[in-house]
C-alpha positions as CSV (number, residue, x, y, z in Angstrom):
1,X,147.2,121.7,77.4
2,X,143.3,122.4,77.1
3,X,140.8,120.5,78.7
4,X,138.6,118.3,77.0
5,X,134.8,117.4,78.2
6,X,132.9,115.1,75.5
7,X,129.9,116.1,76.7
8,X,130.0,119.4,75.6
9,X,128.5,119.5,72.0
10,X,130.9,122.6,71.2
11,X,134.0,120.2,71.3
12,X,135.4,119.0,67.8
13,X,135.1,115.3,68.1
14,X,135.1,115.0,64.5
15,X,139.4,114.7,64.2
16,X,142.5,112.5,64.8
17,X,142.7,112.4,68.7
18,X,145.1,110.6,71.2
19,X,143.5,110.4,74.7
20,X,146.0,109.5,77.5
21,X,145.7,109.7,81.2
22,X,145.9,108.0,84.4
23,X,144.1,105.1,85.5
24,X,140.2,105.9,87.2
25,X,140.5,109.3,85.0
26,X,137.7,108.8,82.8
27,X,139.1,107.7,79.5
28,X,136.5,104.8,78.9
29,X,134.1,107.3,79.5
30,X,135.6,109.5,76.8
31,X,136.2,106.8,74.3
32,X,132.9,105.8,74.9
33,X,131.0,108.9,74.0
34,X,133.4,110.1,71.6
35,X,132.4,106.8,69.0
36,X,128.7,107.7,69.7
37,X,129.1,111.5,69.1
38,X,131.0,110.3,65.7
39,X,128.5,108.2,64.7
40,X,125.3,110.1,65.9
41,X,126.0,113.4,65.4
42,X,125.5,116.1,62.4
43,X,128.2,114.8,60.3
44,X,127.7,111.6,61.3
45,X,127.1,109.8,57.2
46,X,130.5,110.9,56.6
47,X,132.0,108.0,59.0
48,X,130.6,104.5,59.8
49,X,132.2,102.2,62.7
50,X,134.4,101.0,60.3
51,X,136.7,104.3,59.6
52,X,137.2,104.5,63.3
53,X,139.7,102.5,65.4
54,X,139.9,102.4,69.2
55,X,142.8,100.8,70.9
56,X,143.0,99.5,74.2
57,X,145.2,97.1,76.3
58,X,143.5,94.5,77.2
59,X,140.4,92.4,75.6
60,X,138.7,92.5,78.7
61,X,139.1,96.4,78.5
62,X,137.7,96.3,74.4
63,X,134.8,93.9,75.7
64,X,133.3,96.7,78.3
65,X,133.8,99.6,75.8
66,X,132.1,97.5,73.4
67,X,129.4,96.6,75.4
68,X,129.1,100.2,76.4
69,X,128.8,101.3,73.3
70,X,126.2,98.8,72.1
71,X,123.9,100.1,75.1
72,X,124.3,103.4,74.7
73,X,123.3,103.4,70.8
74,X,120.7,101.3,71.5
75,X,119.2,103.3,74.2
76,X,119.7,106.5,72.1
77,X,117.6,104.8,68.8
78,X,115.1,103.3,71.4
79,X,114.3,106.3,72.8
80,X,112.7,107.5,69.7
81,X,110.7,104.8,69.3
């Protein structure tokens, strides 16, 4: 199976994707940047938040990513300011 690093802008985030892994691996992480990249990046008025759907298991679990989310968009537009 190949690797997958979000962080490196070569990686095609724009596509279907099913990220599974152990617990403490790094998947909220992943989710986390993967929704930014989609909605930051060069193709990024092709998809709004509402094309994408994120499942997770619990709502304590959607409440962090969420949240995470939320703070890092807002850093990213504030630090244009």
């Amino acid at each position: 199976m190949k690797s997958f690093d979000v962080l490196d802008r070569k990686e095609e985030v724009f596509r279907h994707a099913i990220l599974e892994a152990s617990a403490g691996t790094g998947k909220t992480f992943a989710i986390e940047n993967i929704i930014v990249r989609l909605l930051l990046e060069e193709h990024a008025e092709q998809i709004s938040l509402s094309d994408i759907l994120v499942v997770t298991f619990t709502r304590a679990a959607t409440r962090e990513l969420k949240s995470r989310i939320h703070k890092d968009i807002y850093n990213i537009y504030h630090e244009y300011e």
